[in-house]
Structure formats: structure tokens, C-alpha cells
C-alpha positions, 0 to 999 in steps of 0.5 A: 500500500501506498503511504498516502492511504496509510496516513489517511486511514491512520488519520481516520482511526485517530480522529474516530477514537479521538470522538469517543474518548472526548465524548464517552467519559465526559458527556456524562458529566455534561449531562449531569450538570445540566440537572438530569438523573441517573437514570436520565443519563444512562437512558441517553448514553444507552442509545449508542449501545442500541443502535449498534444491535442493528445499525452496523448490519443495516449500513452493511447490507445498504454498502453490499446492495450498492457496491459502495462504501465510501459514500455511505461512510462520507453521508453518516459522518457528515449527518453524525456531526450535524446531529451532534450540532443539535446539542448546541441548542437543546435542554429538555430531555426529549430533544436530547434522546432524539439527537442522541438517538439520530447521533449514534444511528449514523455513528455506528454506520461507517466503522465497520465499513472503513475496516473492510476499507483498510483491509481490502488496501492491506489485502497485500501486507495485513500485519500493518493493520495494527499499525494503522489501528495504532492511531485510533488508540492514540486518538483515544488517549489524547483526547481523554487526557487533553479533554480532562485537562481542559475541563479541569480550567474550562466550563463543562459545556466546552467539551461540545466544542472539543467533540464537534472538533473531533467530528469533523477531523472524521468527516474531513477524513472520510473525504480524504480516504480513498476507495479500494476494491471489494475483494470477495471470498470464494464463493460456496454453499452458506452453512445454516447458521442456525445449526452452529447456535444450536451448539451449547458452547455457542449459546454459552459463549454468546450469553457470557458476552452479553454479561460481560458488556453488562458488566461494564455498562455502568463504567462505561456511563457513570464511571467519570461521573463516580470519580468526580464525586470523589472529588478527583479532577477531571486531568485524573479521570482522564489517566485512569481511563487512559490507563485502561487502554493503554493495559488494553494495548498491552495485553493486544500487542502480546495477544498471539504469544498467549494464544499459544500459550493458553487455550481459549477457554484458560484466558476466558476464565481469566477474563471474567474472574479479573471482572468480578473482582475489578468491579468489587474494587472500583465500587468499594476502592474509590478512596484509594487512588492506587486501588482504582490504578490496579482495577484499570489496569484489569481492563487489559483482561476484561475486555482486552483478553476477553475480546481477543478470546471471543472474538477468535472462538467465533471465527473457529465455531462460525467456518466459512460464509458464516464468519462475518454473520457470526462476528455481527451476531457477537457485535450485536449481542455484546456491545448491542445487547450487554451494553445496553442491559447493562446500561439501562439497569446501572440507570436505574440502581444508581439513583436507587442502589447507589454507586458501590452496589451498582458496581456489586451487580457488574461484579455479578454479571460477570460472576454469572458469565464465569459460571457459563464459560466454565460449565458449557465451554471445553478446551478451544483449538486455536491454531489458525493464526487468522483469528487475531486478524480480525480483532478490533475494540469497538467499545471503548477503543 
């Protein structure tokens, strides 16, 4: 591939993540001073999880029909940033839910679309995805701690201006990205996939990914919103939560070494015991900075490992055409479905529960998900070196 679309795309991943680590820890806070409740805010912050239960596919089917990527990918970022425009003007809550609805529907459209991109101009030398995705991560934490920084001496209202900006960095990408070819698979005869869910490890494996996204549905809304309570400045916030990527960068980068170390079913425990017990520790810990340092550092096992284990048993128990339904089905199952029970419900119990016993009950989503992964889930071969290729962090970066 050429340099240019390298930096291109690089760019792209850098200003798309950039979005989300402006937005997602801070317009919690934003929404809270604007006087809503708790469960307010996880009602408006969920929409993003429901619209990915059926957005991606809708956008995928509409690119497939047409042939076309880059027009959809052009049209939904520049509708994602004029729908994020209406924040500038609204209070009442309804408005909000409207826009924040209509933000997330074209949000959640052009990701999975630049990934195909990518990959179709990598097809070549597909090891330097991670060298592009790179930049998405780097986005990410230079938008959390600059963010952070700013809020720390600027009003809370500021952080739309920021988010906008970051906004049209991804439209101005998007019309700086240039096409590649679609490349097609060999065609064959589709396996039902109905067949393959039938499968109690499959249905096992699935419902333990919902636990687990439900698990990190009230760190993904309330978590920033925790911490300012405690009166920790936003800068801090802002490190903790780049802390968490930077171990989820960590545990990726070394991902195939483990692979071969440990069978999948080994990093799958891991994963959700390190869950049940980093949300004990955030909910009960946050008086102790070095605590809540430790807990974040276990993102590298909740969701990084668990991402990278998932996601590979699926490419071994969907073969062939049935690949990309059964990563969308794991997509929209886990960040779609999870993130969104798990968003609603930590709504709910932290007006009336409270934070710590809010962060209990992720603690037991995750229990429930050690339970299924350790009664229904055998030993998992691995052996196709394939599987890491298609590991991407939708959720947090």
C-alpha cells in the first residue's frame, strides 16, 4: 500500500477514537450538570449501545446492495456531526434522546465499513493493520487526557466544542480516504447458521458476552461521573481511563504469544474472574487512588483478553460464509445487547442502589458469565493464526 492511504486511514482511526474518548467519559458529566438523573443519563448514553444491535448490519447490507462504501461512510459522518450540532441548542430531555438517538444511528454506520476499507488496501501486507489501528488508540488517549485537562480550567459545556472538533477531523477524513476494491471470498454453499447456535458452547459463549458488556455498562456511563464525586479532577479521570487502554494495548500487542500459550477457554476464565473482582474494587476502592490504578489496569483482561478470546472462538465455531454473520451476531449481542442491559439497569440502581452496589451487580454479571464459560465451554483449538486478524475494540477503543 501506498503511504498516502496509510496516513489517511491512520488519520481516520485517530480522529474516530479521538470522538469517543472526548465524548464517552465526559458527556456524562455534561449531562449531569445540566440537572438530569441517573437514570436520565444512562437512558441517553444507552442509545449508542442500541443502535449498534442493528445499525452496523443495516449500513452493511445498504454498502453490499450498492457496491459502495465510501459514500455511505462520507453521508453518516457528515449527518453524525450535524446531529451532534443539535446539542448546541437543546435542554429538555426529549430533544436530547432524539439527537442522541439520530447521533449514534449514523455513528455506528461507517466503522465497520472503513475496516473492510483498510483491509481490502492491506489485502497485500495485513500485519500493518495494527499499525494503522495504532492511531485510533492514540486518538483515544489524547483526547481523554487533553479533554480532562481542559475541563479541569474550562466550563463543562466546552467539551461540545472539543467533540464537534473531533467530528469533523472524521468527516474531513472520510473525504480524504480513498476507495479500494471489494475483494470477495470464494464463493460456496452458506452453512445454516442456525445449526452452529444450536451448539451449547455457542449459546454459552454468546450469553457470557452479553454479561460481560453488562458488566461494564455502568463504567462505561457513570464511571467519570463516580470519580468526580470523589472529588478527583477531571486531568485524573482522564489517566485512569487512559490507563485502561493503554493495559488494553498491552495485553493486544502480546495477544498471539498467549494464544499459544493458553487455550481459549484458560484466558476466558481469566477474563471474567479479573471482572468480578475489578468491579468489587472500583465500587468499594474509590478512596484509594492506587486501588482504582490496579482495577484499570484489569481492563487489559476484561475486555482486552476477553475480546481477543471471543472474538477468535467465533471465527473457529462460525467456518466459512458464516464468519462475518457470526462476528455481527457477537457485535450485536455484546456491545448491542450487554451494553445496553447493562446500561439501562446501572440507570436505574444508581439513583436507587447507589454507586458501590451498582458496581456489586457488574461484579455479578460477570460472576454469572464465569459460571457459563466454565460449565458449557471445553478446551478451544486455536491454531489458525487468522483469528487475531480480525480483532478490533469497538467499545471503548
Amino acid at each position: 500500500m501506498h503511504h498516502l492511504p496509510y496516513w489517511r486511514l491512520s488519520a481516520y482511526y485517530f480522529f474516530y477514537f479521538a470522538f469517543l474518548g472526548a465524548f464517552s467519559p465526559y458527556f456524562g458529566l455534561y449531562l449531569q450538570s445540566l440537572s438530569f438523573s441517573a437514570w436520565d443519563i444512562g437512558l441517553l448514553m444507552s442509545q449508542m449501545m442500541l443502535m449498534r444491535l442493528f445499525g452496523p448490519y443495516l449500513w452493511g447490507v445498504l454498502a453490499d446492495r450498492f457496491g459502495q462504501r465510501l459514500p455511505i461512510i462520507r453521508l453518516t459522518s457528515l449527518l453524525a456531526l450535524i446531529a451532534f450540532s443539535v446539542f448546541f441548542f437543546i435542554a429538555r430531555f426529549e430533544a436530547f434522546l432524539l439527537a442522541m438517538a439520530v447521533l449514534s444511528f449514523f455513528w455506528v454506520a461507517a466503522l465497520p465499513l472503513v475496516e473492510s476499507l483498510t483491509f481490502d488496501h492491506l489485502r497485500e501486507n495485513p500485519a500493518r493493520y495494527s499499525r494503522i489501528r495504532l492511531w485510533g488508540s492514540i486518538g483515544f488517549i489524547a483526547a481523554v487526557l487533553g479533554t480532562g485537562a481542559l475541563l479541569d480550567h474550562l466550563p463543562l459545556p466546552k467539551l461540545l466544542w472539543v467533540s464537534a472538533v473531533a467530528l469533523a477531523g472524521i468527516l474531513l477524513c472520510a473525504l480524504l480516504v480513498p476507495e479500494s476494491p471489494v475483494h470477495h471470498a470464494a464463493l460456496g454453499e452458506p452453512q445454516p447458521v442456525g445449526e452452529i447456535l444450536r451448539q451449547p458452547r455457542v449459546r454459552a459463549l454468546l450469553a457470557a458476552c452479553i454479561t460481560m458488556s453488562a458488566a461494564h455498562g455502568a463504567l462505561n456511563i457513570f464511571y467519570s461521573i463516580f470519580l468526580t464525586d470523589h472529588g478527583y479532577s477531571k486531568l485524573l479521570v482522564g489517566g485512569l481511563w487512559s490507563l485502561g487502554v493503554v493495559a488494553e494495548i498491552a495485553v493486544f500487542f502480546f495477544m498471539s504469544q498467549v494464544m499459544r500459550r493458553f487455550s481459549l477457554r484458560t484466558i476466558l476464565l481469566s477474563s471474567f474472574l479479573a471482572a468480578v473482582v475489578r468491579f468489587v474494587m472500583i465500587g468499594w476502592g474509590v478512596e484509594f487512588p492506587l486501588v482504582l490504578a490496579l482495577a484499570q489496569l484489569l481492563h487489559g483482561l476484561t475486555f482486552g483478553a476477553f475480546h481477543a478470546a471471543a472474538i477468535a472462538a467465533i471465527y473457529r465455531w462460525f467456518p466459512g460464509r458464516t464468519r462475518s454473520r457470526g462476528q455481527a451476531l457477537y457485535s450485536s449481542l455484546t456491545f448491542g445487547a450487554g451494553g445496553l442491559l447493562g446500561g439501562l439497569i446501572s440507570g436505574w440502581t444508581w439513583g436507587f442502589l447507589g454507586a458501590e452496589l451498582t458496581f456489586a451487580l457488574s461484579s455479578v454479571y460477570a460472576l454469572i458469565g464465569l459460571i457459563l464459560v466454565a460449565g458449557w465451554i471445553r478446551e478451544v483449538d486455536v491454531s489458525e493464526p487468522k483469528a487475531l486478524h480480525v480483532v478490533d475494540t469497538p467499545d471503548l477503543v
